[in-house]
N, C-alpha and C positions, 0 to 999 in steps of 0.2 A: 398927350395920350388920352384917350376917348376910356372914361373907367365903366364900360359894360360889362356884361355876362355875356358870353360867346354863347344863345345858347342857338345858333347854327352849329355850331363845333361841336357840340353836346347830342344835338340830333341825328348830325353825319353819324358819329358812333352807338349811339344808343340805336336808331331806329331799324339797322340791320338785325341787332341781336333780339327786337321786340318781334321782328317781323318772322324770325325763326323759331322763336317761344312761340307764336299765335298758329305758326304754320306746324309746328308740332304736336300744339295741343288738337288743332280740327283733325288731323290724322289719328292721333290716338281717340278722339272722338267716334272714330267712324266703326272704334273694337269694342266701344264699350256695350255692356248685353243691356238689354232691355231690359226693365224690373217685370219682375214672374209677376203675376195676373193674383189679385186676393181672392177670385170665386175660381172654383173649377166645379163642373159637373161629370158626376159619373154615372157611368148607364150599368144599373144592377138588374136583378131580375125580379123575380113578383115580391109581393110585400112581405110574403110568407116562408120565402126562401130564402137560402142558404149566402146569396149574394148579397140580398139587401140589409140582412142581420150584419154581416161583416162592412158592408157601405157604414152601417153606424158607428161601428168601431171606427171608421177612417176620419169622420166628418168628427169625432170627438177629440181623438188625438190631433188631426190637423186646427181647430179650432185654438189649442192650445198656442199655435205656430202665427194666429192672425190669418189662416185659410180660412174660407167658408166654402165648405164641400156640400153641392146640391144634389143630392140621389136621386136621379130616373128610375122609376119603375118599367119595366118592361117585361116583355114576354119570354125572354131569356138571352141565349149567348148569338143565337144568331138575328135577331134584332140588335143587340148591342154592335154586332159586328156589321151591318148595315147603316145603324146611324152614326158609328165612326169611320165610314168611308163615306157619308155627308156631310161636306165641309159647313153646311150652312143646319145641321142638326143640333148647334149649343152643346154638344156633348164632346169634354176632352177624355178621358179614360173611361173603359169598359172592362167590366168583369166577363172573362169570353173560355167558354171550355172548350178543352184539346180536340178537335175534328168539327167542329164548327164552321171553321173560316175556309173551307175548302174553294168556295164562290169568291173567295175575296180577292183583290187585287194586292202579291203580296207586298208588291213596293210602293202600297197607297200607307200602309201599317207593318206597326213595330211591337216587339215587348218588351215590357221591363221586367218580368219577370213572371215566371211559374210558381202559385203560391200554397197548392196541397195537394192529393191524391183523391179524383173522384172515382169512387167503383162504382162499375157498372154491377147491378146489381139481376140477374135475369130469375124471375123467379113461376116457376108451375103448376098447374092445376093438375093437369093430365101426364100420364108417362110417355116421355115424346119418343120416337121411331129410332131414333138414335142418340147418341149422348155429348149431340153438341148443338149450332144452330139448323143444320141442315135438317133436322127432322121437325121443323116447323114450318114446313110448308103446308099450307090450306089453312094453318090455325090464325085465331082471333088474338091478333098481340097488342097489348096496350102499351104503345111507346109513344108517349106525351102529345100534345098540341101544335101544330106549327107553329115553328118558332122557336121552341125548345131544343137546348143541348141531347134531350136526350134523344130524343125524334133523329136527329142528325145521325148522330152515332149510330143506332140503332138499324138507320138505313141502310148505314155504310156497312155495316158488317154483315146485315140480312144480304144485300146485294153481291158481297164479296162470297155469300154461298149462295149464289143462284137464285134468292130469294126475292124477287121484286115484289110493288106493291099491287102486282097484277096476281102474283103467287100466293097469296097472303091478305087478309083483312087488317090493316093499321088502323087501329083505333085511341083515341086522343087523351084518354083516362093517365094521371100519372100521381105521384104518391099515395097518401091513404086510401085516395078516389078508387086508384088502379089493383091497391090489394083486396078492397070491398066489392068491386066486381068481378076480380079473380077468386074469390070466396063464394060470390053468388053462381059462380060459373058463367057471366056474362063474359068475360072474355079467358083466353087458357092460358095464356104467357104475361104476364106483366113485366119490359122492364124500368129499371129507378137507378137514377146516376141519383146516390144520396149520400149521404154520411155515414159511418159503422151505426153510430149511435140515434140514426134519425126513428121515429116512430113508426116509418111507415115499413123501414125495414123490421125492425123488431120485431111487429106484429105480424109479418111475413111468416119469417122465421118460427114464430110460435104457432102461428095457424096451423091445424090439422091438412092434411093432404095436400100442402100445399110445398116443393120441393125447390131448393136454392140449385142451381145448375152449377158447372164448373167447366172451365175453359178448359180441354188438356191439350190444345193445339195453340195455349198460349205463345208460347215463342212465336212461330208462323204470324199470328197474327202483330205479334209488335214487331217483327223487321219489315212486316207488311206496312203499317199504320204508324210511324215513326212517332204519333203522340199518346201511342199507348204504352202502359207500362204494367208488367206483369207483376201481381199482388198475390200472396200467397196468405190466406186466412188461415188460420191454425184450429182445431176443434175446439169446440169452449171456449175460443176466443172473447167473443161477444159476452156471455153467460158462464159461467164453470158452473152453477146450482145447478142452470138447466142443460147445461151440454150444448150449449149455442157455437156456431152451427152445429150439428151430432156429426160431423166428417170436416177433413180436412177440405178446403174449396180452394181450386185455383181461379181469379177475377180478372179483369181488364178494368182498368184505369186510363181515365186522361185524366189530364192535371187542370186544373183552375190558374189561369193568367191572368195578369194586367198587360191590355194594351190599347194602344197611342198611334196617333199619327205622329210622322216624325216629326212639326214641327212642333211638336211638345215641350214647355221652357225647360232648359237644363236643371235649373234652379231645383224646378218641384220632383224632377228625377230621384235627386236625393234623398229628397223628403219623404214623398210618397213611398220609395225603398224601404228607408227609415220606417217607418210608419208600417210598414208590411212584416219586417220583421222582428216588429213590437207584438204585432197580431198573429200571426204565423209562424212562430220561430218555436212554437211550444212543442213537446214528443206529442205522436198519436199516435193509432193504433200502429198505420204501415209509414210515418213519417218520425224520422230519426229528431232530436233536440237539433235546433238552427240547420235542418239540411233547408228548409225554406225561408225567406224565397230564393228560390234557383236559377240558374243558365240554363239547365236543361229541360229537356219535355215542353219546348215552346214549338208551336207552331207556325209564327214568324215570326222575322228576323229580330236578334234582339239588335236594342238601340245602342247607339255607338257608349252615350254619357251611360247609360244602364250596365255597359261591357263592362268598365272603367268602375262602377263601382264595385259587380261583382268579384271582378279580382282584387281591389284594393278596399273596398270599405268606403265607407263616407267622407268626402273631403276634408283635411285635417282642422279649416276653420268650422265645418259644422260641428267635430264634437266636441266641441267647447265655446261655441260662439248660437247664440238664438237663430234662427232660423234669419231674422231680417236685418241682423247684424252680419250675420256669414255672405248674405247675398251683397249687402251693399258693399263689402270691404271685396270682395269679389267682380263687382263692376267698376269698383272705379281703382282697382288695384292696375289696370293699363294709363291711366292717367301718371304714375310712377315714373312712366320716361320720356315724360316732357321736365319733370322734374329732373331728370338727369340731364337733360340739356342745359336746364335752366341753373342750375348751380354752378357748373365751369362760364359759362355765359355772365354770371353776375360778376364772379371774379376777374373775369377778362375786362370787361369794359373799365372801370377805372382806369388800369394800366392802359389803356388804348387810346382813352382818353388825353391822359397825361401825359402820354410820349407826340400826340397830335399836336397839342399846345407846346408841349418843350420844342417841339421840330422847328413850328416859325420862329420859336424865340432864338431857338440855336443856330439858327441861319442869319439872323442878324449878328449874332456874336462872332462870327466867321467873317462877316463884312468886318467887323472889329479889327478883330485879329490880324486882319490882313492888313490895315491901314496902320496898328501899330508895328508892324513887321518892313514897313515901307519908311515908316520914321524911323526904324534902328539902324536904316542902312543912310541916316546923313542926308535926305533930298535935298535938291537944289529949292532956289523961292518958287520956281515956280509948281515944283513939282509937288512943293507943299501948299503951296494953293489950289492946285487940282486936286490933293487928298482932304483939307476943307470942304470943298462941296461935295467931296462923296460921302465924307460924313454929316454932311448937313442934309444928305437923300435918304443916308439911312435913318437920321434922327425925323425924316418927315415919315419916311415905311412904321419904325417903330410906333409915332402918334399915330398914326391909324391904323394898327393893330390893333385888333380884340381879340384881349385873353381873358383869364376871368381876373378877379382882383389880385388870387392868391399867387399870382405871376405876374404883377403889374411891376 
């Protein structure tokens, strides 16, 4: 007997079970996510607004996470929502207000989320013909630059009362700029999507002869305008010393969004949420403690992973796992069922093995058996000399057997 290592016999069985570990790993392979992107660029709006203050908030918090968040300056919401429907503009997220994206392709973008209440703010020089938009025609309105959220807006609702820009002087004056010309009388109507608390409103407010308007066909126009949302200012809200505004005012609001193209990493979905509701989740004047950021008041569609968080929250490894640990145990958590294959798989082989090798060896034992079963029955000579040479055939099969040693 030849004392080798069978290791063809070892291959037979082994190389089936390697070949379905390898052919299970490249398939789980094909589920594993890509790692999120460490820079992302977001498109805010001027240096001195309300987007690009809150962009710094982002890029501080995400900095903690190993993001580096690049802030675009631009001209406002509807530039940002142009260079995120340019695939080739380096820009993943934009800060984009409610009536904006009306030009936009809605199944090129997505949101993750509505993050405050901007009022529109329409504020008067002159007493206008009637007491709402409609009695603005022929006058000199200052409704921002092109490009601006608030220009957008502003059309849209002059237009919704007949107003066009053939009816009417649009002129490009907007915060402080646009109350300092409505003081000088250079234009009658200023309006200012801005904050309760911004400057340019207050000094509005405070200026002599100059009059804050109020919506009272508010409802009409938000089942009209689906991203507006009706604001209800209270007197002295603003000021109690001064009686800011001196009357109850009804407003119109769109909301301030984040939005994305859809193919935005899953990953940073969360985080940037996270990150939003770090920043936005504070009470204000018409925003309730964590009503933002929201599902509602978007203008498109929200993202499927963005749906997913707002009903449930952040994934349960983010809130206790870093941002780059959550993701990596996150990617390679499909890799787990090759691992399931692979453990009944290890177990098997030995015994597969071993019954392989015992087979040939019990197939000679059976040539045995049978030759001693043949001598209990008394053979004649010669019939014992024909069971001689079949055991000297088996004794030649057995030498040239290869098993391993521990079966020799």
């Amino acid at each position: 007997m030849k004392w080798r290592w069978a290791w063809r016999e070892q291959l037979s069985v082994v190389a089936p079970a390697v070949i379905a570990a390898v052919v299970t790993f490249v398939i789980a392979l094909q589920w594993v996510k890509p790692a999120p992107p460490s820079r992302v660029v977001i498109a805010a709006g001027r240096a001195d607004g309300a987007y690009y203050w809150f962009a710094q908030q982002y890029r501080s918090r995400l900095a903690r996470e190993g993001i580096a968040l690049e802030i675009r300056e631009t001209s406002g919401s509807v530039e940002n929502v142009r260079l995120l429907e340019d695939t080739n503009s380096g820009v993943d997220v934009g800060f984009v207000q409610g009536g904006t994206g009306g030009g936009a392709k809605t199944e090129t973008l997505v949101s993750l989320a509505s993050l405050y209440f901007e009022p529109l703010w329409v504020f008067s020089g002159v007493a206008p013909s009637r007491s709402d938009l409609r009695g603005l025609r022929g006058r000199r309105l200052a409704v921002g630059p092109e490009g601006s959220g608030t220009r957008a807006v502003a059309v849209t609702l002059l237009a919704a009362n007949g107003i066009t820009p053939a009816a009417a002087r649009l002129l490009p004056q907007t915060g402080t700029e646009a109350v300092n010309a409505l003081r000088r009388g250079a234009v009658e109507v200023a309006f200012l999507i801005a904050a309760p608390g911004s400057p340019s409103v207050t000094e509005a407010l405070r200026a002599p002869g100059i009059t804050l308007l109020s919506f009272p066909r508010a409802d009409a126009y938000t089942r009209r305008f689906p991203f507006l949302t009706k604001l209800v200012l209270p007197a002295g809200a603003l000021n109690l010393e001064s009686n800011l505004p001196p009357r109850e005012t009804v407003l119109l609001a769109p909301a301030a969004t984040l939005v994305v193209r859809p193919d935005f990493h899953p990953a940073l979905v969360d985080l940037v949420l996270v990150t939003a509701a770090a920043v936005h989740g504070q009470r204000g004047l018409f925003e309730a403690p964590q009503q933002f950021p929201s599902a509602e008041h978007l203008e498109f569609p929200l993202m499927r992973e963005a749906e997913r968080y707002h009903k449930s929250g952040p994934p349960l490894l983010a809130r206790y796992l870093p941002f780059w640990a959550a993701t990596l145990v996150d990617r390679v958590k499909v890799l787990v069922l090759p691992l399931l294959v692979l453990v009944p798989l290890a177990r098997m082989v030995p015994p597969a093995y071993r019954w392989r090798v015992r087979s040939k060896i019990i197939k000679r034992y059976r040539d045995v058996v049978e030759v001693d079963q043949a001598l209990s029955r008394r053979p004649t000579a010669a019939e014992c000399a024909e069971l001689l040479v079949r055991l000297e055939h088996i004794e030649d099969e057995v030498r040239n057997l290869r098993v391993p040693l521990g079966y020799a």
